[in-house]
C-alpha positions in Angstrom: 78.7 128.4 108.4 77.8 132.0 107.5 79.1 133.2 110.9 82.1 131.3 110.5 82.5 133.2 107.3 81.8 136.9 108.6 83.9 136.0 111.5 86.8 135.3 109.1 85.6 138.7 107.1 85.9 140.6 110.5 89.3 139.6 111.9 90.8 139.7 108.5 89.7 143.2 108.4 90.9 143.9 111.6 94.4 142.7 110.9 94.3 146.0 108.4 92.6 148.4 111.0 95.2 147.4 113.7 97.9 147.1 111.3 98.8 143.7 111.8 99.1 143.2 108.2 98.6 145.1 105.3 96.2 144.9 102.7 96.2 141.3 101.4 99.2 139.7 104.0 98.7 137.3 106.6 95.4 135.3 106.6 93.0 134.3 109.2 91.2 130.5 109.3 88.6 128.8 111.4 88.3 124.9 112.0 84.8 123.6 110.8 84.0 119.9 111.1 86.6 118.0 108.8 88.8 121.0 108.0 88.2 124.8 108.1 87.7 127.7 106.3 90.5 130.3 105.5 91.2 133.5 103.8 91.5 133.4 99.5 94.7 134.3 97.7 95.8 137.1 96.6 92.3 139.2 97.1 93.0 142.7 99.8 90.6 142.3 103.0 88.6 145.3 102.6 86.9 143.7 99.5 85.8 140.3 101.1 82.6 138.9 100.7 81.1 135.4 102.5 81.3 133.7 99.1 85.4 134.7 98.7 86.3 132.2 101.6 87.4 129.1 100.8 87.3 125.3 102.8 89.7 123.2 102.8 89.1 119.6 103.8 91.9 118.4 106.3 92.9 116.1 103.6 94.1 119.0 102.0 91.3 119.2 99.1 89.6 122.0 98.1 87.4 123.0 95.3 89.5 125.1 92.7 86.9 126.2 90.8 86.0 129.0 93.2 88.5 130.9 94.7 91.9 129.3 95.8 92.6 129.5 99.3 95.5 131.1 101.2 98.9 130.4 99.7 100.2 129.4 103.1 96.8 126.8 104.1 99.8 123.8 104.6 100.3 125.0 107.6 96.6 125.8 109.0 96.3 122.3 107.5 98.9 120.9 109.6 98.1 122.6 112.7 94.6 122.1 112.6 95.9 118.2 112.0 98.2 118.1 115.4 96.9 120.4 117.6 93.6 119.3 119.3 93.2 122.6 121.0 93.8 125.0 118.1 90.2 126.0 116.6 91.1 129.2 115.0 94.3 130.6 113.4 96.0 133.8 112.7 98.9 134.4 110.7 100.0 137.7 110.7 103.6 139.9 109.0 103.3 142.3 112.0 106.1 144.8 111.9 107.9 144.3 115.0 106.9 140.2 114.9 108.8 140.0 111.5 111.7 142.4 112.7 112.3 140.4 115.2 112.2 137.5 113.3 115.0 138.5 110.6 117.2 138.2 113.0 115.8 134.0 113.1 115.5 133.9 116.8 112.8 134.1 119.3 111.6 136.0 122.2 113.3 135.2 126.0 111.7 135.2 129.0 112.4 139.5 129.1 109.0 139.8 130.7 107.1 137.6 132.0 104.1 138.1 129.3 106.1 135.9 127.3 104.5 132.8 129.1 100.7 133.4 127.0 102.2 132.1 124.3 102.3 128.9 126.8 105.7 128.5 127.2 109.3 130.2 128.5 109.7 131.7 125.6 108.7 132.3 122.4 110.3 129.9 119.3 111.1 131.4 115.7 110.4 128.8 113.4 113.3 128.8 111.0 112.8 129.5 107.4 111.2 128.2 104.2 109.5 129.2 101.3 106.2 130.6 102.0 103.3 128.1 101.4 105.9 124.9 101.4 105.1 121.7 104.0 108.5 122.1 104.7 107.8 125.7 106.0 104.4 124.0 107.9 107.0 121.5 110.0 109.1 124.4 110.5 106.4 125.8 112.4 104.8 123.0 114.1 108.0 122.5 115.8 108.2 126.4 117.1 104.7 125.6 118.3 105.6 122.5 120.2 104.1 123.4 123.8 103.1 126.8 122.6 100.2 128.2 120.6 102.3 130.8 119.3 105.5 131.5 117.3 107.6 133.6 115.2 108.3 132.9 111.5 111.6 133.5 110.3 112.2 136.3 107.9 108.2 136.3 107.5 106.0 137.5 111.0 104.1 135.1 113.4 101.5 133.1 113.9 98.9 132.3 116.9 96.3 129.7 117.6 93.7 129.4 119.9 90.4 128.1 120.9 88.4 130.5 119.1 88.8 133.9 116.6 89.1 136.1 119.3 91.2 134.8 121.5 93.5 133.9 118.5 93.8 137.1 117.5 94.1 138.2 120.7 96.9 136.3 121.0 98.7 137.5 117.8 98.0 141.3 119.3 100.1 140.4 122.3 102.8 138.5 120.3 103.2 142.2 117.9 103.0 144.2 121.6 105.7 141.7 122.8 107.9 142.2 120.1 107.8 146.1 120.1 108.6 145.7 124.1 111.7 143.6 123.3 113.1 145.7 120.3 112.8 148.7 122.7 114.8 147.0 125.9 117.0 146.0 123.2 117.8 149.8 122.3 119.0 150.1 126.5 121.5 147.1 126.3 121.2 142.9 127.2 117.7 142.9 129.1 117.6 140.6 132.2 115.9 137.5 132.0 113.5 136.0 134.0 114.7 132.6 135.2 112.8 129.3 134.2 111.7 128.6 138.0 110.2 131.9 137.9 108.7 131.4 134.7 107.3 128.1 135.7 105.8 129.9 138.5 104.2 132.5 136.2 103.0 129.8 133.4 100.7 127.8 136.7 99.2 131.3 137.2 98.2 132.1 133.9 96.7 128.9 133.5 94.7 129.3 136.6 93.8 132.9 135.5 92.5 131.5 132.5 90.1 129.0 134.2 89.0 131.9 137.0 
């Protein structure tokens, strides 16, 4: 559990260091048993201690009488909830993820780095009001066949089978994202067709089990 905990501490920190977020933005959560542990409101990440992180059952309760958790914890609720494969989450308002994402669209197959989010291309959930469950559908449907997504008018978010791979996952989203705003600057980039795609999402997933 304490691991868990300075794991949480670690990446949180890190989404400051490698300015994925600054000071108290985005949050970081890690399943555990019947729910998971997430990031607290409103406190900046260079200040964390073990006892600041919160657990939330996957019921949705909590005990308020220490810290509250995240404001957005709907939605690591929710995907925690409906996604079997997603053990660790990371939200992040990443500046090129988020400018991206005020324009409420995603991320076409422009390279073909696009596919380790697990699909074609990458979704921008449309918007809602931070911390609502109508925001945490918004997402889950971006995420359908993916474990990664924009968040309109807000940054993105990326799942995966453990911490570092999670965040991982969220670095290459913000790398992404700079890489498209750039090929953007030189006019319409080409786009990789589905076939090929296809072809490059069967070798990624064989990469991954090599």
């Amino acid at each position: 559990m304490n691991k868990i905990k300075s794991d949480i501490i670690k990446y949180a920190k890190m989404l400051n260091n490698k300015k994925l977020s600054a000071l108290r933005s985005g949050n970081i959560s890690i399943r555990y048993k019947n729910g998971f542990f997430i990031t607290p409101s409103g406190k900046k990440y260079s200040s964390l201690k073990n006892s600041d992180i919160v657990f939330v059952n996957l019921d949705g309760t909590f005990n308020n009488k220490k810290n509250s958790p995240s404001s957005e914890w709907k939605f690591h609720q929710d995907i925690y909830t409906n996604r079997e494969n997603a053990n660790a989450i990371v939200h992040a308002h990443s500046t090129n993820a988020t400018a991206v994402s005020t324009h409420k669209k995603g991320i076409p197959a422009f390279h073909y780095m696009v596919a380790m989010v697990g699909g074609s291309d990458i979704k921008c959930a449309k918007y809602a009001t931070f911390g609502t469950r109508t925001l945490s559908k918004n997402i889950l449907l971006a995420l359908k066949n993916r474990k990664a997504c924009l968040i309109s008018n807000h940054g993105q978010i990326a799942f995966d089978e453990d911490i570092s791979k999670a965040f991982e996952l969220a670095e290459e989203v913000e790398n992404i994202s700079l890489q498209y705003i750039t090929s953007l600057k030189l006019g319409k980039p080409k786009i990789l067709s589905l076939k090929e795609m296809k072809k490059v999402l069967s070798k990624a997933k064989n990469y991954k089990k090599g």
